[in-house]
C-alpha positions as CSV (number, residue, x, y, z in Angstrom):
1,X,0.0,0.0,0.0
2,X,1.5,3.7,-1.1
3,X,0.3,5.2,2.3
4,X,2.1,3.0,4.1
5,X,5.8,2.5,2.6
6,X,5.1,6.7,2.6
7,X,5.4,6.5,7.0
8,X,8.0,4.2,7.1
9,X,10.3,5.0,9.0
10,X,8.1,7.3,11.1
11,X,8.2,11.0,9.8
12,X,9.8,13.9,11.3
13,X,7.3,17.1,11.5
14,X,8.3,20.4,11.7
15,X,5.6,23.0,13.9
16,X,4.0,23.8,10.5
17,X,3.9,20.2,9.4
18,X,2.2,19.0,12.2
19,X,-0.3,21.8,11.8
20,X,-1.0,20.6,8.0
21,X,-1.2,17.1,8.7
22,X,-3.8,17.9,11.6
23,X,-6.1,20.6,9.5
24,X,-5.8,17.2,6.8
25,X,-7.2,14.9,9.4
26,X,-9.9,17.4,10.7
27,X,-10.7,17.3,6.7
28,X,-11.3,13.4,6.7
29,X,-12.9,13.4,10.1
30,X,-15.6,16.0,8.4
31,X,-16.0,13.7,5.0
32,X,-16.5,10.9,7.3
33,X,-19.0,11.8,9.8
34,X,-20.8,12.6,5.7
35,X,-20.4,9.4,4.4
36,X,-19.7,6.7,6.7
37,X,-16.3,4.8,6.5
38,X,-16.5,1.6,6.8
39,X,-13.5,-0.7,7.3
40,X,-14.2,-3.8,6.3
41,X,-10.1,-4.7,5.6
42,X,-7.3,-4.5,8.8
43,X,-4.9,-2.8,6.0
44,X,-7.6,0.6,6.4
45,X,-7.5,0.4,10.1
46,X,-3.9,0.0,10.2
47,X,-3.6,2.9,7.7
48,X,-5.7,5.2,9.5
49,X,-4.5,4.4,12.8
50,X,-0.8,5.4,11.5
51,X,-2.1,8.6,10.5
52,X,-3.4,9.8,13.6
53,X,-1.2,8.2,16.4
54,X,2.8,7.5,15.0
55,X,3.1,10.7,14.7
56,X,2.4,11.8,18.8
57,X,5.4,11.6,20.9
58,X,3.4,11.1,24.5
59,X,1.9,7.1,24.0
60,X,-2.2,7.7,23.5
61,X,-4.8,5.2,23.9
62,X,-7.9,5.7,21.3
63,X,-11.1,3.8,20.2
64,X,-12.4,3.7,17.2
65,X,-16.5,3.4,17.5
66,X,-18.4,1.5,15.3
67,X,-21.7,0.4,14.0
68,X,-22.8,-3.5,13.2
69,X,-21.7,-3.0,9.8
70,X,-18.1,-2.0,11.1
71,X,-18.8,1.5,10.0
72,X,-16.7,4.3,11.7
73,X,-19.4,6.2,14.1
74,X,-16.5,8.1,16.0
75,X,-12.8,7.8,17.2
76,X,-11.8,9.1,20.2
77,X,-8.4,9.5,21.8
78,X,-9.6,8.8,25.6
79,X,-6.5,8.9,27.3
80,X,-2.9,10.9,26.4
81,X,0.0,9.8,28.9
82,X,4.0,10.2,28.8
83,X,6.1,8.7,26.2
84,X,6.2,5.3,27.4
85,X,2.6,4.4,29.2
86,X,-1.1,5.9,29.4
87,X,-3.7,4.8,31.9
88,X,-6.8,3.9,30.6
89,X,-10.0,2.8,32.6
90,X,-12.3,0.3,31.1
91,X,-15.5,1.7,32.8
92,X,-14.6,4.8,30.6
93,X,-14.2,2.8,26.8
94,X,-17.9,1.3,28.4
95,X,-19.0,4.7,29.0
96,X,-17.8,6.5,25.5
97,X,-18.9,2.7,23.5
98,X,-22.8,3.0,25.1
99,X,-22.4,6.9,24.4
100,X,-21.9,6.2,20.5
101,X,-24.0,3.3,20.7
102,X,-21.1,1.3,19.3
103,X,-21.4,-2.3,18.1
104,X,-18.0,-2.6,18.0
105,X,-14.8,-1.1,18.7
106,X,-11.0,-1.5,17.7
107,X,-8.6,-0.6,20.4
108,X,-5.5,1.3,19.6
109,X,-2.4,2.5,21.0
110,X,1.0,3.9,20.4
111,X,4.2,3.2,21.2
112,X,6.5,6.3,20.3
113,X,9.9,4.8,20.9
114,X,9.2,2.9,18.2
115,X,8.8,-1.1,18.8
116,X,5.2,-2.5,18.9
117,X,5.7,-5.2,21.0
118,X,2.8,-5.4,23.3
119,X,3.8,-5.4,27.1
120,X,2.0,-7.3,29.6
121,X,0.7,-4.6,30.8
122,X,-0.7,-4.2,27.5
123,X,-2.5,-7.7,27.2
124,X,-3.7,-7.3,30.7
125,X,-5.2,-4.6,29.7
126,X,-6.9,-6.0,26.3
127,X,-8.5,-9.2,28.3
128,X,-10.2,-7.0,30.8
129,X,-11.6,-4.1,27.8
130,X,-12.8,-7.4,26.0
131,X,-14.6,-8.3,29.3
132,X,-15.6,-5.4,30.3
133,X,-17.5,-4.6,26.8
134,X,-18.6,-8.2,26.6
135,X,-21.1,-7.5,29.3
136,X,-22.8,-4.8,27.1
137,X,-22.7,-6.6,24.3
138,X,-20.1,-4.6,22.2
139,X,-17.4,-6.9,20.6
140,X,-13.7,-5.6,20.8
141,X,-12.3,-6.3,17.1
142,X,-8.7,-6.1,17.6
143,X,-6.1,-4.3,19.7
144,X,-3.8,-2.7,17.6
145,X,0.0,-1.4,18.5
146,X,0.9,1.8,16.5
147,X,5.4,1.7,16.5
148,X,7.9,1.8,13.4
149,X,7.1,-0.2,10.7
150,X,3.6,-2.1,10.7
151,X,1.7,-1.7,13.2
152,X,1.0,-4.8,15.2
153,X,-2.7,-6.4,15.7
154,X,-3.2,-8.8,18.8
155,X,-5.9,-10.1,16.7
156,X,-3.9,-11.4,13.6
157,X,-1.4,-12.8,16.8
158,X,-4.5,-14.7,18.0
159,X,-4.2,-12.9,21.4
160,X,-8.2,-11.5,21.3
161,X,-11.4,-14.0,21.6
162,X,-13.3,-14.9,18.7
């Protein structure tokens, strides 16, 4: 995919860059709440996911919110933390799914030193958002780790339920 050998390795923005690339996202987040994106291939998650998080240098934790068709309802970044951890609380992905009335959600993280190896803390984390949304009735897709190179999916690593 063009898009993707294009951010590897991860880019280096200037002030101004970072301005233009985030007036381009606001752009896409605007056509999509117009026509609803669906992604129905991991490549487009992956792809979009790069976009928004491997370029933050503090790690953030966002969700992407989405209908039964696996259309894009909203994305959210619900937690921004230091360059190496966030803290995210699973009664407030619950709170934000019900909120959008979210089917479905794909997890998502970065790692800005670069390797997306997920930490323990990381898959700890995964089983209890699975569980926690399980009890509503909204099904965690994947997990994905934004670092250098592709971005890693605990899903295609058979780490996430069925």
């Amino acid at each position: 995919m063009q898009h993707t050998q294009l951010l590897t390795p991860p880019p280096t923005f200037t002030a101004s860059q970072q301005q233009i690339v985030s007036q381009a996202l606001a752009i896409l987040e605007t056509q999509l709440k117009h026509r609803p994106y669906t992604f129905n291939a991991p490549e487009a998650v992956k792809t979009w996911l790069k976009l928004h998080l491997q370029p933050q240098s503090r790690e953030c934790f966002m969700v992407l919110f989405l209908d039964n068709r696996h259309r894009l309802i909203a994305s959210e970044t619900l937690s921004v933390g230091t360059f190496n951890a966030t803290i995210i609380y699973p009664r407030e992905v619950v709170i934000r799914a019900l909120h959008h009335q979210a089917a479905a959600v794909a997890l998502a993280h970065n790692h800005p030193a670069g390797d997306p190896t997920p930490s323990d803390a990381d898959r700890v984390l995964t089983d209890r958002l699975v569980s926690a949304l399980d009890l509503v009735g909204i099904r965690v897709l994947d997990h994905l780790i934004i670092g250098d190179g592709e971005p890693l999916s605990l899903a295609e690593r058979g780490w996430l339920p069925c």
